[in-house]
C-alpha positions as a Markdown table, in Angstrom:
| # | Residue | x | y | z |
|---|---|---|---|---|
| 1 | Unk | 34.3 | 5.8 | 29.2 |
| 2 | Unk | 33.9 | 5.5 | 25.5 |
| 3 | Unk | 32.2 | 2.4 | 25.5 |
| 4 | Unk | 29.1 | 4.2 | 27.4 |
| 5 | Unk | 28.9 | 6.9 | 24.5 |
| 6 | Unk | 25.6 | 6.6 | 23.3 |
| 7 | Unk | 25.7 | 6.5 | 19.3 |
| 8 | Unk | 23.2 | 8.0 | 16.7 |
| 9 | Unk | 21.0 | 5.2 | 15.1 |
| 10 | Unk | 21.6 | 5.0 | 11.3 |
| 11 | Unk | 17.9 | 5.0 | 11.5 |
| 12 | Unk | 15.8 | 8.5 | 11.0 |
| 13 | Unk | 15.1 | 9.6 | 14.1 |
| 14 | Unk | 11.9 | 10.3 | 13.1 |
| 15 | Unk | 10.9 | 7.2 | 11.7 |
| 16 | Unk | 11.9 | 5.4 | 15.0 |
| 17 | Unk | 9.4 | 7.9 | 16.8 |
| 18 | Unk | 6.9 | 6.6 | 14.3 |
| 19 | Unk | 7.7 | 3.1 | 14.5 |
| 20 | Unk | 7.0 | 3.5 | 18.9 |
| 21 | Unk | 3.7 | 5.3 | 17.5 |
| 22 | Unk | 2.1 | 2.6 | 15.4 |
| 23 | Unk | 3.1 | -0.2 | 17.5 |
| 24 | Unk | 1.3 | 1.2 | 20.0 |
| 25 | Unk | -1.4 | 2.9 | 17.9 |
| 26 | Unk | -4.8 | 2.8 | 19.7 |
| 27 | Unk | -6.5 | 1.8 | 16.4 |
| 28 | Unk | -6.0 | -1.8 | 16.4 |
| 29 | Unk | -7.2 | -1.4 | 20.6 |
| 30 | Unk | -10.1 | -4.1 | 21.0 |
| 31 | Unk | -12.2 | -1.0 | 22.6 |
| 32 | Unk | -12.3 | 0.5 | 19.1 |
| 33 | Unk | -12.3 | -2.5 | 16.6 |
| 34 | Unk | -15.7 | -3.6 | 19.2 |
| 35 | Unk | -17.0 | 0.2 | 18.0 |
| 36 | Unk | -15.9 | -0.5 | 14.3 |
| 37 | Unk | -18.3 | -3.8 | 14.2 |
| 38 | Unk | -21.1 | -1.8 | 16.2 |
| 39 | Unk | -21.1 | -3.5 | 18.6 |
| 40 | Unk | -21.1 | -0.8 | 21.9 |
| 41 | Unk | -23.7 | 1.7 | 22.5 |
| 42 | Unk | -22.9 | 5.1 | 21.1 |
| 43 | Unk | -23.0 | 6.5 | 24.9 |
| 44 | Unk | -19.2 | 4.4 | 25.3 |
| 45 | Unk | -17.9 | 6.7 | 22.3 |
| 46 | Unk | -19.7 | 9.7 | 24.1 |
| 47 | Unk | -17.5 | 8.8 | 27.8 |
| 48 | Unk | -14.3 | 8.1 | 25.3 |
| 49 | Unk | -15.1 | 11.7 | 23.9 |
| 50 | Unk | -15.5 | 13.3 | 27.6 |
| 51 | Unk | -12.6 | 11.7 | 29.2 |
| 52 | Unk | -10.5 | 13.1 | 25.9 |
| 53 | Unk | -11.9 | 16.6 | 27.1 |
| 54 | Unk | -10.9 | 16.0 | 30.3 |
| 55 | Unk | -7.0 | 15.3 | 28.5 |
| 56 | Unk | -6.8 | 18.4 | 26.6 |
| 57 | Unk | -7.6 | 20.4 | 29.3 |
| 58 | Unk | -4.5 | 19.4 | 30.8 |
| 59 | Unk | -2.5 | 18.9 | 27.0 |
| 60 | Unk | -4.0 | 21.9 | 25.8 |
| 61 | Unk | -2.2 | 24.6 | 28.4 |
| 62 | Unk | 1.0 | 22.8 | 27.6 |
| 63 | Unk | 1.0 | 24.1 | 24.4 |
| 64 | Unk | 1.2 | 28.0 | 26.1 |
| 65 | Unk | 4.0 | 26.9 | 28.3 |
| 66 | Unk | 5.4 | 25.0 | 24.7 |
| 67 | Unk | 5.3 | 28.3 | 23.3 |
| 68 | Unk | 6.1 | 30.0 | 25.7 |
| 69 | Unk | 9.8 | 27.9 | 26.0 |
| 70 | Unk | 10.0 | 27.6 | 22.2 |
| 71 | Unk | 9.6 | 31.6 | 21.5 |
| 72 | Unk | 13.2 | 32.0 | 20.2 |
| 73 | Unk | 12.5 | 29.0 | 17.8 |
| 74 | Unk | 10.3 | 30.8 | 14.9 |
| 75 | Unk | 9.2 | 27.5 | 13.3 |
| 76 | Unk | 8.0 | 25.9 | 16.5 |
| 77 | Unk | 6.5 | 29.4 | 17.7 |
| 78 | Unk | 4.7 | 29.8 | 14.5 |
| 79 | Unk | 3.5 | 25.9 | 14.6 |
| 80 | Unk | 2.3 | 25.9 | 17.8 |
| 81 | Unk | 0.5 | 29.5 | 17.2 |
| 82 | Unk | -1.3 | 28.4 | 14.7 |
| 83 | Unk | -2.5 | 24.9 | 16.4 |
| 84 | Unk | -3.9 | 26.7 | 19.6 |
| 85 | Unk | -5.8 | 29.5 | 17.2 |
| 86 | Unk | -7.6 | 26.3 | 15.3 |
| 87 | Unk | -8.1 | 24.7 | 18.9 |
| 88 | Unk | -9.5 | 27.8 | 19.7 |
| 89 | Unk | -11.8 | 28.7 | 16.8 |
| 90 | Unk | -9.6 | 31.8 | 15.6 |
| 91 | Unk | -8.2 | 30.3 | 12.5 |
| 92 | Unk | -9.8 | 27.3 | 10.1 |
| 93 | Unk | -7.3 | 24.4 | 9.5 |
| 94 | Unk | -5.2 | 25.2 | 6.3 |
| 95 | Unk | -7.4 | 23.0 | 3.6 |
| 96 | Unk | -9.9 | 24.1 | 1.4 |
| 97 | Unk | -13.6 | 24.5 | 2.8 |
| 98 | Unk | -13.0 | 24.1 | 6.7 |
| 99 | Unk | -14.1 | 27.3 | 8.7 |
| 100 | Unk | -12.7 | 28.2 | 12.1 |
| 101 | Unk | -14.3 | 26.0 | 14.9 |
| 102 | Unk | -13.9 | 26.0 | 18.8 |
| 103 | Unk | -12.8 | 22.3 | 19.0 |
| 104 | Unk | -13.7 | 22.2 | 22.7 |
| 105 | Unk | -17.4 | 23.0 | 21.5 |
| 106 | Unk | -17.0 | 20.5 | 18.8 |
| 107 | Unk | -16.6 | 17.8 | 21.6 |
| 108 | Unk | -19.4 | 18.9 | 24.1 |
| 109 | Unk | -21.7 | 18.8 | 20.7 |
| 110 | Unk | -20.6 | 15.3 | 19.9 |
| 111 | Unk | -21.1 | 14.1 | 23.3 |
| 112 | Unk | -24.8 | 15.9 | 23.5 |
| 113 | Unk | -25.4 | 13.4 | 20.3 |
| 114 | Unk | -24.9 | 10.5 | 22.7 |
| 115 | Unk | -27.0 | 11.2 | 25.5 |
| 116 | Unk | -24.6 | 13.3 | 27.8 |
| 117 | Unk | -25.4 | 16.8 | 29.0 |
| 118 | Unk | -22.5 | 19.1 | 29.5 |
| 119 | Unk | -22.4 | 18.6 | 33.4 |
| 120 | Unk | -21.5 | 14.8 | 33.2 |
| 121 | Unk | -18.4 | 15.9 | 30.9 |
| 122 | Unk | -17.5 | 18.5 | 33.0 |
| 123 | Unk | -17.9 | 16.2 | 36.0 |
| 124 | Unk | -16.6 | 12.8 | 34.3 |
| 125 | Unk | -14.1 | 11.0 | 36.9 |
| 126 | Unk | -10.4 | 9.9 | 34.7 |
| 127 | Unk | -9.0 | 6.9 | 35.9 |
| 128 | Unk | -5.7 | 6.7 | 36.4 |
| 129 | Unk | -4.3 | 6.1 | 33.3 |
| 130 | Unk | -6.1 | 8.6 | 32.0 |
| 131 | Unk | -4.9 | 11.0 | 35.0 |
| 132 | Unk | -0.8 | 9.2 | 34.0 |
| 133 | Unk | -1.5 | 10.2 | 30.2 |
| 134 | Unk | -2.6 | 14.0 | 30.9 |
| 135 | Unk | -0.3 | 14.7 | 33.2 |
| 136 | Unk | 2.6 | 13.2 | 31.4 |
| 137 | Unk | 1.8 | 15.2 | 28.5 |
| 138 | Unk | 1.7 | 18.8 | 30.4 |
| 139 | Unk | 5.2 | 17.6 | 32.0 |
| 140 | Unk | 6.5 | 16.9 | 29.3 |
| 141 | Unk | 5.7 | 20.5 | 27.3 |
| 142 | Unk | 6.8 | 22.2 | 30.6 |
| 143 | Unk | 9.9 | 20.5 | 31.0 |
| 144 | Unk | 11.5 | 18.4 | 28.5 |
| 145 | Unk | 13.9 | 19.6 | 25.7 |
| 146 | Unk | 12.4 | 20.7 | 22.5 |
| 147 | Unk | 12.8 | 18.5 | 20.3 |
| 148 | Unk | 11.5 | 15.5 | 22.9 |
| 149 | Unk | 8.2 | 17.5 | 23.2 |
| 150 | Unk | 7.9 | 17.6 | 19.5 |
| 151 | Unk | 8.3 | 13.6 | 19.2 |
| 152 | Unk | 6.0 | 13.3 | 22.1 |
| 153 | Unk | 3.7 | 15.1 | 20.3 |
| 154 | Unk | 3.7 | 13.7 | 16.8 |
| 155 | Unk | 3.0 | 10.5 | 18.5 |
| 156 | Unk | -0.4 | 11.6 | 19.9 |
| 157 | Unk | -1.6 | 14.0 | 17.1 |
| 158 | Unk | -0.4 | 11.4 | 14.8 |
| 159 | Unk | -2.7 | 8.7 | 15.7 |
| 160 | Unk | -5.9 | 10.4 | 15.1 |
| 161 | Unk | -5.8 | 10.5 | 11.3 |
| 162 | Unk | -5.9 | 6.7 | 11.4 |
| 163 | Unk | -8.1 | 6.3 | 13.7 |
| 164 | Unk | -10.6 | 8.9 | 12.7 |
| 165 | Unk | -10.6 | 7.7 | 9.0 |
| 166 | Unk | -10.1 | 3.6 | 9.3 |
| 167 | Unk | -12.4 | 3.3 | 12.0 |
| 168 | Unk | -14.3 | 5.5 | 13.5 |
| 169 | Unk | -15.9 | 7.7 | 10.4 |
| 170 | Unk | -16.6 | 4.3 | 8.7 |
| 171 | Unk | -18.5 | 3.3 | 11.7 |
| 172 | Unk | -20.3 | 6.3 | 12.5 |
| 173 | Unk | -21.8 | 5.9 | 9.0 |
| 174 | Unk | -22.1 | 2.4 | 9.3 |
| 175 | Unk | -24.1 | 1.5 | 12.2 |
| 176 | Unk | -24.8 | 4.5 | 13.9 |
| 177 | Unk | -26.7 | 6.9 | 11.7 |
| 178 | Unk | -24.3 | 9.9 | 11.2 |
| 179 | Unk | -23.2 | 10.9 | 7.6 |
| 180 | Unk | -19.5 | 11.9 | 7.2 |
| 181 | Unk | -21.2 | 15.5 | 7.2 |
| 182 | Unk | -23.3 | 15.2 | 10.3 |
| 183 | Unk | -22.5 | 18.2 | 12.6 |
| 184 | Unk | -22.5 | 15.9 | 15.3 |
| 185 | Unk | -19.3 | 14.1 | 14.6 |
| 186 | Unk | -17.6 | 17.6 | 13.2 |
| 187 | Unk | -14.8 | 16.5 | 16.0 |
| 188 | Unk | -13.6 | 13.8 | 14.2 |
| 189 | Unk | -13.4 | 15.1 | 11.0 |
| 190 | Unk | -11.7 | 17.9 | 11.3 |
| 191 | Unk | -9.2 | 16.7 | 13.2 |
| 192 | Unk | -8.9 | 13.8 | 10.4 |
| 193 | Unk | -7.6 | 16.3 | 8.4 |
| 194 | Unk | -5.9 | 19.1 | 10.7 |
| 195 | Unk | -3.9 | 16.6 | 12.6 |
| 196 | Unk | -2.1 | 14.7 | 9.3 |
| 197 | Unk | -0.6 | 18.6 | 9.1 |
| 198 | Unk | 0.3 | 18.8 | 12.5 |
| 199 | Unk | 1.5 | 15.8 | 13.2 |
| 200 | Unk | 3.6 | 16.0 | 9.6 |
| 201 | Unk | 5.2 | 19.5 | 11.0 |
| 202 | Unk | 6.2 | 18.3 | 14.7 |
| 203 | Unk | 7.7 | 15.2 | 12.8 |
| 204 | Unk | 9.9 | 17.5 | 10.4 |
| 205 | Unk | 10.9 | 19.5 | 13.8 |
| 206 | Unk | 11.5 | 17.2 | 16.2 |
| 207 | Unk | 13.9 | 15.8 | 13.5 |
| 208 | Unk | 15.8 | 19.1 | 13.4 |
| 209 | Unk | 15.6 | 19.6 | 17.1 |
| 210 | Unk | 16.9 | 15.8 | 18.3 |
| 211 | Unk | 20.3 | 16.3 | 17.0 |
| 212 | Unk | 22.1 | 14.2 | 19.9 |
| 213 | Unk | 22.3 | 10.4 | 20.4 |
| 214 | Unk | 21.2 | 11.8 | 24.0 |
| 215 | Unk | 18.1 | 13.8 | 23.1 |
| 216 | Unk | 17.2 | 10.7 | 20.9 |
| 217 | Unk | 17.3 | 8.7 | 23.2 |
| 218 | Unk | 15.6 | 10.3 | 25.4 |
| 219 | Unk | 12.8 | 11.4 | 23.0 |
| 220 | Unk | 12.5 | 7.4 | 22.3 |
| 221 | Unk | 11.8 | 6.8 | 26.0 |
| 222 | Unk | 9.0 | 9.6 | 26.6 |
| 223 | Unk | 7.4 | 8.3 | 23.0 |
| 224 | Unk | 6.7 | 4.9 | 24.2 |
| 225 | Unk | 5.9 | 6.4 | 27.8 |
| 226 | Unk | 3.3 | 8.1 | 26.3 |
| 227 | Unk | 2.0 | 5.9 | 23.8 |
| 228 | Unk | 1.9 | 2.8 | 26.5 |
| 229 | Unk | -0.2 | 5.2 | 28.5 |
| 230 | Unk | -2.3 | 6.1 | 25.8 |
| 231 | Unk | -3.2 | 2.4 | 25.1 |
| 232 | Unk | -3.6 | 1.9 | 28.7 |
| 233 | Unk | -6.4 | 4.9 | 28.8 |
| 234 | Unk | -8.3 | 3.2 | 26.4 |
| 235 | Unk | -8.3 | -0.3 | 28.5 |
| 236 | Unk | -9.7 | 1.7 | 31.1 |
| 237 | Unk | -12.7 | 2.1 | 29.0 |
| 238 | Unk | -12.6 | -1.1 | 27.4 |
| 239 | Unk | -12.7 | -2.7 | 31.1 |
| 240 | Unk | -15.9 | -0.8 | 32.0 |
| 241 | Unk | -17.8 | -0.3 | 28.5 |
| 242 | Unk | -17.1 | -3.8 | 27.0 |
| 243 | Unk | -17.1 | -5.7 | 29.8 |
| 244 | Unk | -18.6 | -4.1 | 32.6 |
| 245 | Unk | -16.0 | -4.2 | 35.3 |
| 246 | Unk | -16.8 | -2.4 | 38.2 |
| 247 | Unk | -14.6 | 0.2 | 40.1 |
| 248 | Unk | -12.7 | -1.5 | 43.2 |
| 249 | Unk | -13.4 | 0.6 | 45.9 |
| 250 | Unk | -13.0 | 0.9 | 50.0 |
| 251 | Unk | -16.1 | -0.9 | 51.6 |
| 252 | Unk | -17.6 | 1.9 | 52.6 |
| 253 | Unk | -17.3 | 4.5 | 49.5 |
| 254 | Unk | -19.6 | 4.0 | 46.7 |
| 255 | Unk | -17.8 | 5.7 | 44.0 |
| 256 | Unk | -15.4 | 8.4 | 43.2 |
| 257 | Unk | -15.5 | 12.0 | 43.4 |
């Protein structure tokens, strides 16, 4: 029986969590280095940016049930407080000069910018990876043990920092007219800076809160779950926006709904 004891890596935790995160990290995905050279329409950032609304309406209530489970825990109950009042607009992310913002406005402005009116969000089908990813997420901040929701989460939160500032501020400014000030792409810089603080805080917990060769484990296995799918979101779009692969369908239904 001993011999099927799991046993604590002499490894960090956490930076195994990371190491999942940036081998999977959806900056180096060809959808996004094609955006970096300019070479998709603005309009394929603006779907990106509506099919991510589509996600936090599904990750977003997960925090409430997160806090919800977490209440006895006063460091994850204050973290995740604080996260949904900046999602919300109540509370400005904690560096100097950012004032509060609803982010969920923040996206429907960005996506305006590129030619889409608030109804083709709001209506925008998700593929099924894109379904997998969301729903993942929300099961796992219902469900899971604490400190496998905080990994879970440092691994999402965690990758927009990079992304934001190696590749898509540079080519927003770059080759598609909008300064690093432009209201337009507010979105993406504030959560270039907000999210290096959140992600840094769910790391320091989830390393308190994984204190089992089981949990870690376990925490390992929803990481890469949720990074794969992450990856596997953005080949949706880089199917249909780069090269223009059409949606299999039943011979007789046209698309969707």
């Amino acid at each position: 029986m001993a011999r099927n004891m799991k046993v604590k890596s002499s490894i960090p935790i956490t930076e195994q969590v990371i190491a999942i995160r940036d081998r999977w990290h959806t900056k180096k995905h060809p959808f996004f280095r094609a955006f970096s050279e300019g070479k998709l329409p603005l309009k394929a950032m603006g779907h990106y940016q509506a099919l991510h609304y589509h996600y936090v309406c599904r990750a977003l209530p997960s925090f409430g049930i997160f806090y919800a489970r977490a209440y006895h825990l006063d460091d994850v109950r204050k973290m995740m407080a604080e996260n949904l009042a900046e999602e919300e607009g109540f509370k400005a992310i904690s560096q100097p000069g950012h004032e509060p913002h609803d982010h969920t406005e923040l996206m429907f402005r960005f996506c305006r910018a590129t030619g889409l009116s608030d109804e083709e969000v709001r209506n925008m089908h998700m593929t099924p990876a894109w379904w997998a990813r969301s729903l993942l997420y929300y099961h796992t901040g219902a469900t899971e043990p604490i400190g496998v929701v905080l990994a879970m989460q440092t691994t999402q939160e965690g990758q927009m920092p990079g992304l934001i500032s190696e590749v898509l501020l540079p080519a927003f400014e770059k080759h598609y007219g909008f300064k690093r000030t432009s209201p337009e792409i507010e979105f993406f810089t504030e959560h270039d800076a907000a999210d290096v603080e959140h992600s840094r805080r769910q790391s320091e917990l989830c390393s308190k809160y994984l204190d089992t060769p089981e949990l870690e484990a376990r925490a390992l296995r929803v990481a890469q779950d949720i990074c794969q799918l992450r990856w596997a979101s953005i080949t949706d779009l880089y199917r249909s926006e780069v090269l223009g692969e059409k949606e299999i369908l039943p011979p007789d239904v046209t698309a969707f709904q």
